[in-house]
C-alpha positions as CSV (number, residue, x, y, z in Angstrom):
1,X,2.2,-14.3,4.5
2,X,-0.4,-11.3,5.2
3,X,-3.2,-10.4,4.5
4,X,-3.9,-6.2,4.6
5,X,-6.2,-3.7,3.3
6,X,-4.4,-1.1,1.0
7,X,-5.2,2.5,3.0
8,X,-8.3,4.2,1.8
9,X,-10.2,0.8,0.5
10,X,-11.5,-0.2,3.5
11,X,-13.7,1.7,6.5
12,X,-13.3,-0.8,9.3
13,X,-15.9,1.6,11.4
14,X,-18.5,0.8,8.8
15,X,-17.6,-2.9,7.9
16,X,-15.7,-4.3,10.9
17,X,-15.9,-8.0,10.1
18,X,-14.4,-7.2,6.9
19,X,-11.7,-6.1,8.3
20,X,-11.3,-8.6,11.4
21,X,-11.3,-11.2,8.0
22,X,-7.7,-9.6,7.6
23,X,-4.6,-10.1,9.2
24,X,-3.7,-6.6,9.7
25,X,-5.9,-3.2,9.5
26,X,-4.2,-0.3,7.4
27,X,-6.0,2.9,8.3
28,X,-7.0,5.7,6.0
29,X,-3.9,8.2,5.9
30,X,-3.6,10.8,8.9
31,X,-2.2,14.2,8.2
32,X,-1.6,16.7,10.9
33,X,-4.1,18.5,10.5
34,X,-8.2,17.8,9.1
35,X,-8.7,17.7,5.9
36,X,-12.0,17.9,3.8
37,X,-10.1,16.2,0.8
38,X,-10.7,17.6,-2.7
39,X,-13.8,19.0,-4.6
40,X,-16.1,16.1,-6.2
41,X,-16.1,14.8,-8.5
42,X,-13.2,12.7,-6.4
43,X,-14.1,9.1,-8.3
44,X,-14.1,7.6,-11.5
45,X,-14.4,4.6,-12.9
46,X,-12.4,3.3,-15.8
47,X,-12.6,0.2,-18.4
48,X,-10.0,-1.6,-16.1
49,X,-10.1,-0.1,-13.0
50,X,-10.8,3.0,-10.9
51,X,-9.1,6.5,-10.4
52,X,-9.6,8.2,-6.9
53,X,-9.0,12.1,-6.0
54,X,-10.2,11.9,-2.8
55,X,-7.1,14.3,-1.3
56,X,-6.4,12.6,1.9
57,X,-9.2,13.3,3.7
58,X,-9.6,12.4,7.1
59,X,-9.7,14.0,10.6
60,X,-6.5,15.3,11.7
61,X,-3.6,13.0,13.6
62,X,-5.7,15.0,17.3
63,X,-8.8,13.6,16.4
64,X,-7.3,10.0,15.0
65,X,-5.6,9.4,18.3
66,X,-8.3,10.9,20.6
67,X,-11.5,9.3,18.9
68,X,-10.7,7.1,15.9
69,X,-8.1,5.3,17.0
70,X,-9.9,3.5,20.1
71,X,-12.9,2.8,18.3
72,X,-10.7,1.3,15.7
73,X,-9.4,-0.5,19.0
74,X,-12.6,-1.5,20.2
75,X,-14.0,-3.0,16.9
76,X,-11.2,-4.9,15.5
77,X,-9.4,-7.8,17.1
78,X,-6.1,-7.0,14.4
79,X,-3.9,-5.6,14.6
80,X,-3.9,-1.7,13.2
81,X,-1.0,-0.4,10.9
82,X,-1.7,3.1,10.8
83,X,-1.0,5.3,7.3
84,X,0.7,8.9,7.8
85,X,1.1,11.3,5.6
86,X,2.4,15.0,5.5
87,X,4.1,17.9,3.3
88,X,7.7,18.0,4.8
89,X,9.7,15.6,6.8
90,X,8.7,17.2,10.4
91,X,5.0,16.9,9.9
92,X,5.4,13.0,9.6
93,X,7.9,12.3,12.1
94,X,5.3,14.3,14.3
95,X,2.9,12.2,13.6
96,X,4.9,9.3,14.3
97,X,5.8,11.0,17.9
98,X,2.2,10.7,18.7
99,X,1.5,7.3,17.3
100,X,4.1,5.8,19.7
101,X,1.6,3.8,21.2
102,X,0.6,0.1,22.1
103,X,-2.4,0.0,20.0
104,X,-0.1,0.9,16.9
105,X,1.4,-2.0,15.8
106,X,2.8,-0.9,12.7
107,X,3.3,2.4,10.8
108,X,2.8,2.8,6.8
109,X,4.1,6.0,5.7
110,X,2.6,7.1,2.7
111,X,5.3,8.8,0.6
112,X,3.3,8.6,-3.3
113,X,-0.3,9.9,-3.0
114,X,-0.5,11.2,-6.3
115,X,-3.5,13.7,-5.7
116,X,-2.1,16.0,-3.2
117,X,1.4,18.0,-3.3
118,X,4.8,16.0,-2.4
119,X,6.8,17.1,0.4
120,X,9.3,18.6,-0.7
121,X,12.0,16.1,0.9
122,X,13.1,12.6,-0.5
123,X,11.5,9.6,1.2
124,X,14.6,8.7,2.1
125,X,14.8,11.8,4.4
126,X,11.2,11.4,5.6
127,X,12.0,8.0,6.9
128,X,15.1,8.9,8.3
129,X,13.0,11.8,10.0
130,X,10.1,9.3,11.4
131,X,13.2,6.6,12.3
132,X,14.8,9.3,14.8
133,X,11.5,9.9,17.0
134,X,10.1,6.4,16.6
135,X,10.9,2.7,17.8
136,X,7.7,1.6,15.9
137,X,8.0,-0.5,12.6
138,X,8.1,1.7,9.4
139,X,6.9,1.1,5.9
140,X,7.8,2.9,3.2
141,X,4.9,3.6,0.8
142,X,6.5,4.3,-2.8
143,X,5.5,5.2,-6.0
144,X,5.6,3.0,-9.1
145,X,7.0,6.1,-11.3
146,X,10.0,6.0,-9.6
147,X,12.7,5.1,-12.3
148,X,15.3,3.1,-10.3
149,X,13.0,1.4,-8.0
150,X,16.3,-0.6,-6.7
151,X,18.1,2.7,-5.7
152,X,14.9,4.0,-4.2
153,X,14.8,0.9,-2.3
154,X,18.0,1.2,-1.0
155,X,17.9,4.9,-0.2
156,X,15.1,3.8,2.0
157,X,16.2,1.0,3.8
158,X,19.4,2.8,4.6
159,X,17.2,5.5,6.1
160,X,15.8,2.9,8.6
161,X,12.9,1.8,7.4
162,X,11.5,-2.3,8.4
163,X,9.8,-2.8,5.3
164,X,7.9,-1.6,1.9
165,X,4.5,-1.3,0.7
166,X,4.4,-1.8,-3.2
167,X,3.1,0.2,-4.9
168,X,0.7,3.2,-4.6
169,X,-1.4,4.5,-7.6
170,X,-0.5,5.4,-10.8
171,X,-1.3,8.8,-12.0
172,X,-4.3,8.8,-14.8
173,X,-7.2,11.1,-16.0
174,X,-10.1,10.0,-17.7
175,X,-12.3,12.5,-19.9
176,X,-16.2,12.9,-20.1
177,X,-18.7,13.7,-23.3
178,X,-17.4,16.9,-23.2
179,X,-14.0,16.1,-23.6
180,X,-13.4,17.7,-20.2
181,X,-11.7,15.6,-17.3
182,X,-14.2,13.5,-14.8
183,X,-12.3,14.4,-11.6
184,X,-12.4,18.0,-10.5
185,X,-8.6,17.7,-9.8
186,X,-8.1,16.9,-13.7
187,X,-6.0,13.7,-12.6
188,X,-6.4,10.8,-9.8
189,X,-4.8,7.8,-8.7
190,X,-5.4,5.2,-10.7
191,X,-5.8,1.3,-8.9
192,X,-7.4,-1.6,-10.0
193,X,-6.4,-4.5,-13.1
194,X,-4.4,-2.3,-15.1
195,X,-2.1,-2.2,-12.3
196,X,-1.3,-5.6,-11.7
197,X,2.1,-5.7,-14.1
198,X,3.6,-2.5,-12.9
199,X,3.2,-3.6,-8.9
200,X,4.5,-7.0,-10.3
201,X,7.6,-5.3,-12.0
202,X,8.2,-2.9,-8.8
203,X,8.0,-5.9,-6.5
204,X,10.7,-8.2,-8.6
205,X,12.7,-4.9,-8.9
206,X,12.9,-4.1,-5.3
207,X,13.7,-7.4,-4.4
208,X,16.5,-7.8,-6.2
209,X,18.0,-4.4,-4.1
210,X,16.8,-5.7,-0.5
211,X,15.9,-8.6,1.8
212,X,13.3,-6.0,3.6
213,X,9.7,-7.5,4.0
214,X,7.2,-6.6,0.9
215,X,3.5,-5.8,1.2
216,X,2.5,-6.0,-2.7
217,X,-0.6,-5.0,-4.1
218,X,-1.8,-3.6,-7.1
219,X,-4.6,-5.0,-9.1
220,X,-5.5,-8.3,-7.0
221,X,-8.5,-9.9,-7.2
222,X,-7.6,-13.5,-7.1
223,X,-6.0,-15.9,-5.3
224,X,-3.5,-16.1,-8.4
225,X,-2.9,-12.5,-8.7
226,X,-1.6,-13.1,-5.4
227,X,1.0,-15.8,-5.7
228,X,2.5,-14.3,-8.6
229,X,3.4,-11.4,-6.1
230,X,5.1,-13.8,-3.9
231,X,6.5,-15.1,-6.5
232,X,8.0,-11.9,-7.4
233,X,9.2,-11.2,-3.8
234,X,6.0,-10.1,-1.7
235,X,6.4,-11.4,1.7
236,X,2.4,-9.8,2.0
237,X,-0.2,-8.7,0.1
238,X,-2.8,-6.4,0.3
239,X,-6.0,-6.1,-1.2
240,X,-7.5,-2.6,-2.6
241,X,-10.3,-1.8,-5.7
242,X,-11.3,-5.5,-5.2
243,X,-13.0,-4.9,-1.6
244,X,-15.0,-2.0,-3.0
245,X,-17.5,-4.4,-4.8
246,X,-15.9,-7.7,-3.0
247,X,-16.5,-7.6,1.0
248,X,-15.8,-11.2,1.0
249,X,-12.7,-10.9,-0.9
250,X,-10.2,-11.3,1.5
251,X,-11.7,-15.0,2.6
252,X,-12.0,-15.7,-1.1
253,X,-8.5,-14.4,-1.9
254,X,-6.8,-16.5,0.9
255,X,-8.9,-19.6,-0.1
256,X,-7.7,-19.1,-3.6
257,X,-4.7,-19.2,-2.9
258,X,-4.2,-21.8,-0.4
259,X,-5.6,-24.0,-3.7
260,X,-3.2,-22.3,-5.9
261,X,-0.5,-23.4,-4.0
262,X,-1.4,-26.6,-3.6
263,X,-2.0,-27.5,-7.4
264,X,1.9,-26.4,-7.7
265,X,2.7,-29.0,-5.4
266,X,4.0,-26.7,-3.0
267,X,3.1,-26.5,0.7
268,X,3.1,-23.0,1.3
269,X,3.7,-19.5,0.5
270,X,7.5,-19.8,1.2
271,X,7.9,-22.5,-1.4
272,X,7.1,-20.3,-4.3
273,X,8.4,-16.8,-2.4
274,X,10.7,-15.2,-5.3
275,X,10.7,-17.7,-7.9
276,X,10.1,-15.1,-10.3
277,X,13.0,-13.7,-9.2
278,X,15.0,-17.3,-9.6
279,X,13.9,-17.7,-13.0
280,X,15.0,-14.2,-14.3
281,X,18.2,-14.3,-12.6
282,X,19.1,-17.9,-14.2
283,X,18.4,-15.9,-17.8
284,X,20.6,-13.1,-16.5
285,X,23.3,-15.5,-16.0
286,X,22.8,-17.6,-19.3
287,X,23.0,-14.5,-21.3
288,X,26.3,-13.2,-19.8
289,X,27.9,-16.7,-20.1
């Protein structure tokens, strides 16, 4: 099992040991060109969580590879998964051409932000894009509102992608005193608590449609929050909202769960790796006997 960042909840420029407390980087997601993101107000916080309209903003894939990406280099020694994104199929597998490099160890592409516009392709036809031009491993990034998260699963997997990130944020809007929305965009993605069942429902859900490794996350804070992902069918986890007001989180987190573990009686992550998944399967089975 390992321990990420989600995208965007981490700078490892500005908090480097943070991030070398991981056991993989994820970068902020790289578009092909800069972006400035959208107007403030971009954040929000919520009664159990956080919404975020922050619209991608970074430097540009040039810049990334030119600058960013060997500072990145220079102040972490993890490895650095880096998140693309895009607005049609060719602009990610673009990207991906020019991330084809030794310093990339893994690509995330993010296929859900829910504060920009969608391409206007399927992810499956992104990955299978990204999978002709690229040898590098590819997650798939997908969003919680999809309805049959199996057949999405599948779709993508068939496409050639190595794994999945579950899940991205949920769409949400939150209103002021004035009864007007807090984000200028009206809506944001919405990460934190509140999200913890829905990741835990996509997780058990795409497991049951594919052996493919699972980085889970949504909503975890605690060493506990953790296991019950592997439990579901996580084979990693990533940590998001927590790290904005919890640096030491991801030391705390794997503590916590090294002790949660052990009070089950198990020896490690693998021993409780889909149980969830087990146990609802043995009810499937009762009830069609």
């Amino acid at each position: 099992m390992q321990l990420l960042n989600a995208s965007g909840c981490l700078d490892a420029l500005t908090a480097p040991d943070v991030a070398s407390s991981l056991d993989a980087f994820v970068t902020k997601t790289v578009t092909p060109e800069p972006r400035e993101g959208n107007t403030p107000v971009r954040i929000a916080e919520t009664d159990f969580g956080m919404l975020n309209a922050i619209g991608l903003a970074n430097p540009g894939r040039d810049v990334f590879v030119r600058d960013v990406l060997p500072r990145l280099c220079d102040a972490l020694d993890v490895p650095i998964w880096v998140s693309v994104g895009g607005f049609t199929a060719r602009e990610y597998a673009e990207t991906c051409e020019q991330l084809a490099r030794d310093e990339v160890a893994c690509v995330e592409l993010n296929l859900s932000c829910p504060n920009v516009d969608e391409a206007p392709e399927s992810a499956a036809e992104i990955v299978r894009a990204c999978r002709d031009v690229t040898a590098k491993p590819l997650y798939a990034k997908v969003s919680p509102h999809s309805w049959d998260m199996g057949e999405t699963v599948r779709a993508i997997e068939a496409a050639g992608a190595d794994g999945l990130s579950l899940v991205n944020t949920l769409r949400g809007t939150t209103l002021d005193a004035r009864l007007r929305p807090t984000l200028s965009r009206g809506t944001g993605g919405y990460s934190g608590p509140a999200l913890r069942p829905v990741a835990l429902a996509a997780v058990l859900a795409a497991r049951r449609a594919t052996s493919l490794p699972i980085v889970g996350m949504g909503g975890v804070e605690t060493g506990r929050h953790a296991l019950e992902l592997i439990a579901c069918g996580a084979t990693h986890i990533a940590l998001g909202t927590v790290l904005f007001a919890d640096p030491d989180a991801p030391t705390r987190v794997r503590t916590e769960l090294a002790a949660e573990i052990k009070s089950l009686g198990s020896g490690s992550a693998e021993d409780v790796f889909g149980v969830a998944l087990d146990a609802v399967a043995s009810e499937v089975n009762s009830a069609t006997r």
